[in-house]
C-alpha positions as CSV (number, residue, x, y, z in Angstrom):
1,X,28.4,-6.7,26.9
2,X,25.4,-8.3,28.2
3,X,22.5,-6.8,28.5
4,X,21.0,-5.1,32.2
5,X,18.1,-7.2,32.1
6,X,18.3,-11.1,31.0
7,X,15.3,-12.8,32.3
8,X,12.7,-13.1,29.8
9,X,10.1,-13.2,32.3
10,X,11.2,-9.5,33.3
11,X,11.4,-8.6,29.0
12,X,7.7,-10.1,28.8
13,X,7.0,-7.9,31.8
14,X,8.4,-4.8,30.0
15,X,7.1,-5.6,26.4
16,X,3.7,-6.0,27.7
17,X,3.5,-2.7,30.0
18,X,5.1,-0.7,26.8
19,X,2.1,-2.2,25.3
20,X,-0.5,-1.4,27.7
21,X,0.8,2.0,27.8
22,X,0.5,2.6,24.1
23,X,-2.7,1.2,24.1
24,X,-3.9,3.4,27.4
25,X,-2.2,7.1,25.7
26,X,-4.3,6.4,22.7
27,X,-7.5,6.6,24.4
28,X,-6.5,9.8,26.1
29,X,-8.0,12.7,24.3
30,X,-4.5,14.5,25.9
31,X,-2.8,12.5,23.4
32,X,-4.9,12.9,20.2
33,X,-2.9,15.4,18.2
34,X,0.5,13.1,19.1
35,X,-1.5,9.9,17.7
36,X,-3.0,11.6,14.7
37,X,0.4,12.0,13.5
38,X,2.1,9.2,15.2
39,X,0.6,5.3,14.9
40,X,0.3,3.5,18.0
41,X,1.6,0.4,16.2
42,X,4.9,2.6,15.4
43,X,5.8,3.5,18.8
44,X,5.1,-0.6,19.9
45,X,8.0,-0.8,17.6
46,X,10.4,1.8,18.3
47,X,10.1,1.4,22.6
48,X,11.3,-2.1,22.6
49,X,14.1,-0.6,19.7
50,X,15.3,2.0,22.4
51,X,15.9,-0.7,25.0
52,X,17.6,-2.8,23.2
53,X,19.8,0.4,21.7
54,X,20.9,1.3,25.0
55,X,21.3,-2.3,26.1
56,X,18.8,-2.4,28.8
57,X,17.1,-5.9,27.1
58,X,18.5,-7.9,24.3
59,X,17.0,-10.0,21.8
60,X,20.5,-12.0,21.9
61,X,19.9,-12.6,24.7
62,X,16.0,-14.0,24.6
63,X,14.2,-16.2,23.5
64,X,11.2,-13.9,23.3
65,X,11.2,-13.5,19.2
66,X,11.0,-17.3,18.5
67,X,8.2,-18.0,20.9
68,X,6.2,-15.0,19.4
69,X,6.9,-15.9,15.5
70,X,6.5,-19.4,16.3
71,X,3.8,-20.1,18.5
72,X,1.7,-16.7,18.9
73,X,2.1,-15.7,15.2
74,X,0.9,-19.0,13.6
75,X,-2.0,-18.3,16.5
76,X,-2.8,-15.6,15.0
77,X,-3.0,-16.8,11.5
78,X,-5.9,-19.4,12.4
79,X,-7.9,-17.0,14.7
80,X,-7.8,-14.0,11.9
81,X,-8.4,-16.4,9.2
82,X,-11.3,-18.6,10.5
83,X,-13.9,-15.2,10.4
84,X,-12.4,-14.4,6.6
85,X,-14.5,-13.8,3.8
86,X,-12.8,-16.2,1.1
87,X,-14.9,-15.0,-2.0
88,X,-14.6,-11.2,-0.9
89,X,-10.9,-11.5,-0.3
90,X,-10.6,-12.9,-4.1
91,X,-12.5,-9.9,-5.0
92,X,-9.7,-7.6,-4.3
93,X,-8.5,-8.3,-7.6
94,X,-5.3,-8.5,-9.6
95,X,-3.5,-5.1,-8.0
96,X,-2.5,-6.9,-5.1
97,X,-0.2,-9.5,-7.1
98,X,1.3,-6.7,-9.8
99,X,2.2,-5.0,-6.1
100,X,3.8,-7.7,-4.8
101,X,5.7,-9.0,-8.5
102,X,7.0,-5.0,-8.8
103,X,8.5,-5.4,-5.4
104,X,10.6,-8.3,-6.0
105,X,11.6,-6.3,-9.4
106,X,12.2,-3.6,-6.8
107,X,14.6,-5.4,-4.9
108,X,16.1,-7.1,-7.9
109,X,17.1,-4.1,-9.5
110,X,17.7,-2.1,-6.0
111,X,20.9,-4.2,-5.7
112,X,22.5,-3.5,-9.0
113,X,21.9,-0.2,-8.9
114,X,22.8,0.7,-5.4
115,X,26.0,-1.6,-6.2
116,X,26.7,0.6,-9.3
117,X,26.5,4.2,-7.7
118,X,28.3,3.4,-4.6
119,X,31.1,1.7,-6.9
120,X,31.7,5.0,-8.4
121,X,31.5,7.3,-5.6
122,X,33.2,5.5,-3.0
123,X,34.8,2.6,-4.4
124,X,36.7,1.7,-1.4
125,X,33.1,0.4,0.2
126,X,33.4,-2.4,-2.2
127,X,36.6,-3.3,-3.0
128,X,36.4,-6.6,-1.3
129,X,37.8,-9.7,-3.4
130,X,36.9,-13.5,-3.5
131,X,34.6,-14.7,-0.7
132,X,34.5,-10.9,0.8
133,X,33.2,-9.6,-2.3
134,X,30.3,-6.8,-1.6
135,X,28.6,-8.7,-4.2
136,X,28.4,-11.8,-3.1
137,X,27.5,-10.6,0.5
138,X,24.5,-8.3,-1.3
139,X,23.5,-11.5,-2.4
140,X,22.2,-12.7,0.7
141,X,20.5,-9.4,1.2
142,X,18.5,-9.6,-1.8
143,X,17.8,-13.2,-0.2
144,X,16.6,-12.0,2.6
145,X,14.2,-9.3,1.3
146,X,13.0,-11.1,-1.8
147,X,12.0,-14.7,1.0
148,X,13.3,-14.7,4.2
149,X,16.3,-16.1,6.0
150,X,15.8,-20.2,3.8
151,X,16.6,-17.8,1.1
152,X,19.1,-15.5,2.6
153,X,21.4,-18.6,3.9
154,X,20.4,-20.2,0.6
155,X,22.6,-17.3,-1.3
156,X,25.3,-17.7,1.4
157,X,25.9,-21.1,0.3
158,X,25.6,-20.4,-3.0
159,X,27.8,-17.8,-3.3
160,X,30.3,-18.9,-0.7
161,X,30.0,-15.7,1.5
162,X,32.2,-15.2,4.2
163,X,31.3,-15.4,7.8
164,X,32.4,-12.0,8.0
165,X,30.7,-10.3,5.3
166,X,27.8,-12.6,5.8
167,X,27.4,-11.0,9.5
168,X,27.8,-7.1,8.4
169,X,25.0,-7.7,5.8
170,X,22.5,-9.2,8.3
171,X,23.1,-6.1,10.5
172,X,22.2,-4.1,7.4
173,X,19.2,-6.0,6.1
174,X,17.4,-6.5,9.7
175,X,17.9,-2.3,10.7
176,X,17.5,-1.3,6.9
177,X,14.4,-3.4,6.8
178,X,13.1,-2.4,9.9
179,X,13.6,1.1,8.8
180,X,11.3,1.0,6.0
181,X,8.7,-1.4,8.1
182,X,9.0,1.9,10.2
183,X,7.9,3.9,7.4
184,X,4.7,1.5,6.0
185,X,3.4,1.6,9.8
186,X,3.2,5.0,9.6
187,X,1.8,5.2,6.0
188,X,-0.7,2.8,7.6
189,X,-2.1,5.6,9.3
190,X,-2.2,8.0,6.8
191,X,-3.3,5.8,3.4
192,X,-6.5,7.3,3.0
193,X,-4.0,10.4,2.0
194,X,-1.4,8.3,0.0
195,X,-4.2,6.7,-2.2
196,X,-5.7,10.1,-2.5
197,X,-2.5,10.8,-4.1
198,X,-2.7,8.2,-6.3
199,X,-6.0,8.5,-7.0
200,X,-6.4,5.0,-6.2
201,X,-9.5,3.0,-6.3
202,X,-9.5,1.3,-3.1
203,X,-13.4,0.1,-3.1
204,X,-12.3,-3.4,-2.8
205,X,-10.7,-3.2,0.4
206,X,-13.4,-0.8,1.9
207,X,-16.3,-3.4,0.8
208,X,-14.3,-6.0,2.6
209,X,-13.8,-4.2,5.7
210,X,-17.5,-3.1,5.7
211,X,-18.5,-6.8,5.1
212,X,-16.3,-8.1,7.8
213,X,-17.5,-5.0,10.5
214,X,-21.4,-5.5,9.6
215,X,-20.4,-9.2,10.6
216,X,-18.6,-8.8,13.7
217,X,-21.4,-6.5,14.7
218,X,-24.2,-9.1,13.6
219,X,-22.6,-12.0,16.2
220,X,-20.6,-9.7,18.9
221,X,-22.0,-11.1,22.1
222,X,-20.4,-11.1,25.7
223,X,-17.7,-13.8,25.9
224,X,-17.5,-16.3,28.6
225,X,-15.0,-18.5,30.2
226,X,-15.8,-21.5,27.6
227,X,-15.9,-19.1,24.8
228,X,-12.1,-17.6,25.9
229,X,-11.4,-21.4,26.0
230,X,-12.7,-22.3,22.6
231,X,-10.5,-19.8,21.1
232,X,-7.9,-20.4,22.6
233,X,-8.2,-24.1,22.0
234,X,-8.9,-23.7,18.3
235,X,-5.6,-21.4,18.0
236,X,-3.1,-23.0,20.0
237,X,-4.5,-26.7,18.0
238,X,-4.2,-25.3,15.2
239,X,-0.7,-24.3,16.3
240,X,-0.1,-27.8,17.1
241,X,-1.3,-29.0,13.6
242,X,1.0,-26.7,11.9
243,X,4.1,-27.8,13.9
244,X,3.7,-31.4,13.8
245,X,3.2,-30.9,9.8
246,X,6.2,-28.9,9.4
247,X,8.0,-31.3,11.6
248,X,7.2,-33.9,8.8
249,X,7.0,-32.4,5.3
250,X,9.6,-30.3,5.6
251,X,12.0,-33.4,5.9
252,X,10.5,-35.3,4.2
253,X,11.0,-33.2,1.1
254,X,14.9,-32.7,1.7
255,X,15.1,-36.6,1.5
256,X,13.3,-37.2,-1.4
257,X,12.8,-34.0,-3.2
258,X,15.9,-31.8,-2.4
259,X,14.8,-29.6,-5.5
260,X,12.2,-27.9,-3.5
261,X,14.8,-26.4,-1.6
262,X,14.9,-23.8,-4.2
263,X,11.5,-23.2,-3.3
264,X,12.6,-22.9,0.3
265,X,9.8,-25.5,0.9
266,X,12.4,-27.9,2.8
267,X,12.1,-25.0,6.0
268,X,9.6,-26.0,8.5
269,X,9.0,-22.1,9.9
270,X,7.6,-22.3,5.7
271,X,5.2,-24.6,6.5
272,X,4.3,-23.6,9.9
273,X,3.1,-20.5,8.1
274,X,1.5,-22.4,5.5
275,X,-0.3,-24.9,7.3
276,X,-1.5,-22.4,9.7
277,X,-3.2,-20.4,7.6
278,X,-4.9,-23.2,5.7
279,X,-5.9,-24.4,8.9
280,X,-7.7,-21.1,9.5
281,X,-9.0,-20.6,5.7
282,X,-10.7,-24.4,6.0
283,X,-12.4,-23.6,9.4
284,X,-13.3,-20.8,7.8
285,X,-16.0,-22.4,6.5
286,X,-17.9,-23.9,9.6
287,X,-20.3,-21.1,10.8
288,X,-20.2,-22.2,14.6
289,X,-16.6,-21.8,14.4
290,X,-16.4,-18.5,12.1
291,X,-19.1,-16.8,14.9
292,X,-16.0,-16.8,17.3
293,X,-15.1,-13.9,15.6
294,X,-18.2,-12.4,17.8
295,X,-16.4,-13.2,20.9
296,X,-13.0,-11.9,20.3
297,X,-11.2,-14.4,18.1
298,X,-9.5,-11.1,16.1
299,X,-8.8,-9.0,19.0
300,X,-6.9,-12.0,20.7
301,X,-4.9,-12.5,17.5
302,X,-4.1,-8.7,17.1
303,X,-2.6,-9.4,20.8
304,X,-0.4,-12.0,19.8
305,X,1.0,-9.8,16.6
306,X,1.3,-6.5,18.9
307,X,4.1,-8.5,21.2
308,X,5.6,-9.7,18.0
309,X,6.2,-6.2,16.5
310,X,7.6,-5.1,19.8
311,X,9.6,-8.6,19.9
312,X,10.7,-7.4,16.1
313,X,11.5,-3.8,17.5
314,X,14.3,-5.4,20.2
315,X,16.2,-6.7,16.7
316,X,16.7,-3.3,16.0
317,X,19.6,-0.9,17.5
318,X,19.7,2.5,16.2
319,X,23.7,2.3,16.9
320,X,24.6,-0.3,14.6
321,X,23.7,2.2,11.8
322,X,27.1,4.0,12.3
323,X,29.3,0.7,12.1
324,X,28.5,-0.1,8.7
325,X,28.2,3.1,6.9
326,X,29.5,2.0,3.5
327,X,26.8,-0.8,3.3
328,X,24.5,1.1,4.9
329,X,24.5,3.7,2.6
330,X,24.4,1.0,-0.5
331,X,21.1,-0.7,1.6
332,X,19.5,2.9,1.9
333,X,20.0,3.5,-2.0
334,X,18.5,0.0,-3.0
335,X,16.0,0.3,-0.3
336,X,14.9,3.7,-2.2
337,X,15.3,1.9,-5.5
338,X,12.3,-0.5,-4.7
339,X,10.3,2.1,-3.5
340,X,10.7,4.4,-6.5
341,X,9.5,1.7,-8.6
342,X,7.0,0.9,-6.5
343,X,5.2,4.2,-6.2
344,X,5.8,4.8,-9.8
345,X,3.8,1.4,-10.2
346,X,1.3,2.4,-8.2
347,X,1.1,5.6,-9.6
348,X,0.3,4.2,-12.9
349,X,-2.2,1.5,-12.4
350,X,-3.8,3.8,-9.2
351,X,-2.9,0.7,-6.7
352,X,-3.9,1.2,-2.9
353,X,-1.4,2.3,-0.7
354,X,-2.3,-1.2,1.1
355,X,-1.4,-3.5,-2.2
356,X,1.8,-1.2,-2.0
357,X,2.6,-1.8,1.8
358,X,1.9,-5.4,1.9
359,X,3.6,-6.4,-1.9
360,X,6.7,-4.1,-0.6
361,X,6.6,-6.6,3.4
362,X,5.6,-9.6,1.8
363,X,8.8,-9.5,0.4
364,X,11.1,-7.5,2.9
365,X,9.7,-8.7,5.8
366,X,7.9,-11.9,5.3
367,X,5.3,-13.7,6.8
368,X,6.4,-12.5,10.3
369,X,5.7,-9.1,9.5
370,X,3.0,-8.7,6.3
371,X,0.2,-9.7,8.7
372,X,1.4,-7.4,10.9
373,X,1.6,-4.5,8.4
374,X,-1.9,-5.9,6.7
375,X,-3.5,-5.4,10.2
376,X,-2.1,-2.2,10.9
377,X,-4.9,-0.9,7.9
378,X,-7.6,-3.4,9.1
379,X,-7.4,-6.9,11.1
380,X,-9.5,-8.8,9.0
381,X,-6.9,-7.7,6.2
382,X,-4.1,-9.9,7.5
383,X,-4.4,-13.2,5.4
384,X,-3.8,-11.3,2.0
385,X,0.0,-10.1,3.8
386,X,0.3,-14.1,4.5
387,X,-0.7,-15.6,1.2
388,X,1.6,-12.9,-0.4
389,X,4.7,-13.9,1.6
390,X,4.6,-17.1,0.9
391,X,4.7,-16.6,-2.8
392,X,7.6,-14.7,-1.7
393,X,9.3,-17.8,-0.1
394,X,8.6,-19.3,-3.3
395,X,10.4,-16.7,-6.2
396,X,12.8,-15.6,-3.2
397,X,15.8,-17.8,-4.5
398,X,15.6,-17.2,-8.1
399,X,15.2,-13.6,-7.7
400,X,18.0,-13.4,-5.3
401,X,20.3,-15.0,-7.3
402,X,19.5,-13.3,-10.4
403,X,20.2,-10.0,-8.1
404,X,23.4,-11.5,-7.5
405,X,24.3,-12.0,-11.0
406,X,23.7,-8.8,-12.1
407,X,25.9,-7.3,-9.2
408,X,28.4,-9.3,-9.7
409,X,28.7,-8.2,-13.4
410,X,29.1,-4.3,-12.1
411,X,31.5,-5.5,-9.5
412,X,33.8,-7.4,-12.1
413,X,32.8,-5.9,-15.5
């Protein structure tokens, strides 16, 4: 059934009024008890999910989500990168990597334990044989949430999943994910609290986002027309860099060094991401260029990721929850298996709720969505969510498939 409303200029419309309204109710002191409990970012995400729930837009239908991931997120990458603090951001220290490496256990493990409980208390959920089995469809799951969708169809082929189980998992890895990216918005907007819990140290990140404020505030002049221009010139270049690289490395290396695909290096949306950010991190180093950030270059890129987590909210529809209950309910258990382990982690070596929100969407989400997550804590925090996922483009396919190993020796003991 299509959709009531199919043109994407009308969605862009919508999105971008959804967002202004956000955006206005926050500054309205009528609204301050709702927002102290309630992120801004969060409902951004759930408006555009309602839509598409009750089939007012569709992202089936648009083309909305591509342009933002592909062209406004890489955007954003430069423009929040060029003002970075390279030596500071080292300075976070080694929490941020044991965050992201307990995740991928997380989501290793989550599997084949999720596999293992539902396989005893409802075994008809996974009864499936040959190319239907739950396990190999799990598989791509663990692809998915480990790298991103190289991965994901990466276990599909080599697992031979069916088209049939392959399409009931992707419902429940996009609205199980999105759940939990849900959830770290809102922790966003409580951490202070979480890392209380904790009793995490989280000086690092404080020092960097007092080091990047005294520096905005040191340049911050009026912008003008030429100053809009430059930003927009340096971003949307930088854009162009990144897609004309892609365009070449990325086949380039499936010719001649078809091994790489299990590094998912052979996908150019990899290397779009990649090259983007590097692009950002070397101008990052020309002062004329990093004083941009005194005219707005971060505010501009936190406009481009805002309309790509509402474009990431119209993936989402709240019905398709009840049509796949049974590998719902195994998604909800392994989902809650990586987050156990997580907090326990982080419990233990007193890790920042950030190093736990970020490690947890570097994997889950990606690089579409760990800058977005980063920069619901602070803007300026966004590269650490993009060098993270693609380390987790990297380990995606070898974690996946161990994942799958281990479920398929619970499936077929």
């Amino acid at each position: 059934m299509k959709p009531l409303i199919t043109n994407d200029a009308v969605v862009l419309g919508i999105l971008l009024l959804l967002l202004t309204l956000v955006f206005q109710a926050e500054k309205n002191p009528k609204f301050k008890t709702f927002f102290t409990y309630v992120p801004g970012l969060l409902l951004c995400y759930f408006l555009p999910a309602f839509l598409n729930t009750f089939n007012v837009i569709s992202h089936k239908e648009s083309q909305l989500y591509f342009v933002a991931s592909r062209y406004m997120l890489p955007a954003s990458l430069v423009l929040l990168t060029i003002s970075i603090d390279f030596p500071s951001l080292k300075k976070l220290g080694p929490k941020a990597l044991i965050m992201f490496f307990t995740a991928t256990l997380g989501i290793i493990l989550g599997g084949p334990v999720a596999l293992f409980i539902v396989s005893n208390i409802a075994p008809s959920i996974v009864n499936g044989t040959g190319d239907d089995a739950a396990w190999k469809g799990l598989s791509t799951i663990a692809g998915s949430w480990i790298g991103g969708a190289a991965n994901q169809l990466a276990m599909k082929e080599a697992f031979n999943v069916s088209d049939k189980v392959y399409s009931a998992m992707a419902v429940v890895d996009v609205v199980t994910a999105n759940i939990w990216m849900a959830c770290l918005l809102y922790g966003a907007g409580i951490s202070d609290k979480i890392d209380k819990w904790v009793k995490a140290d989280n000086s690092a990140i404080k020092e960097l986002e007092k080091k990047m404020a005294e520096y905005q505030s040191s340049i911050v002049r009026v912008p003008n027309l030429t100053d809009l221009m430059t930003i927009m010139g340096i971003a949307f270049g930088g854009v162009a860099l990144s897609h004309f690289g892609a365009d070449n490395i990325a086949p380039f290396l499936a010719t001649n060094a078809p091994y790489m695909k299990d590094f998912s290096l052979t996908d150019t949306f990899i290397w779009v991401v990649i090259l983007s950010t590097t692009i950002g991190l070397v101008l990052s180093f020309s002062a004329p260029i990093r004083s941009l950030e005194g005219v707005g270059a971060s505010k501009i890129a936190s406009l481009f990721l805002y309309f790509l987590v509402a474009c990431v909210g119209m993936k989402m529809n709240f019905f398709e929850i009840a049509n796949n209950l049974g590998y719902f309910l195994i998604g909800i258990i392994w989902m809650l298996t990586h987050i156990i382990i997580l907090l326990s982690v982080a419990k233990v070596i007193k890790a920042p709720f950030f190093f736990v929100a970020v490690g947890s969407q570097a994997n889950v989400g990606g690089a579409a969505s760990a800058p977005v997550v980063a920069s619901a804590f602070n803007p300026v925090l966004a590269p650490v969510g993009v060098l993270l996922a693609v380390l987790g483009y990297a380990v995606g396919t070898y974690g996946a498939m161990i994942s799958g190993y281990l479920m398929k020796l619970i499936h077929n003991p």
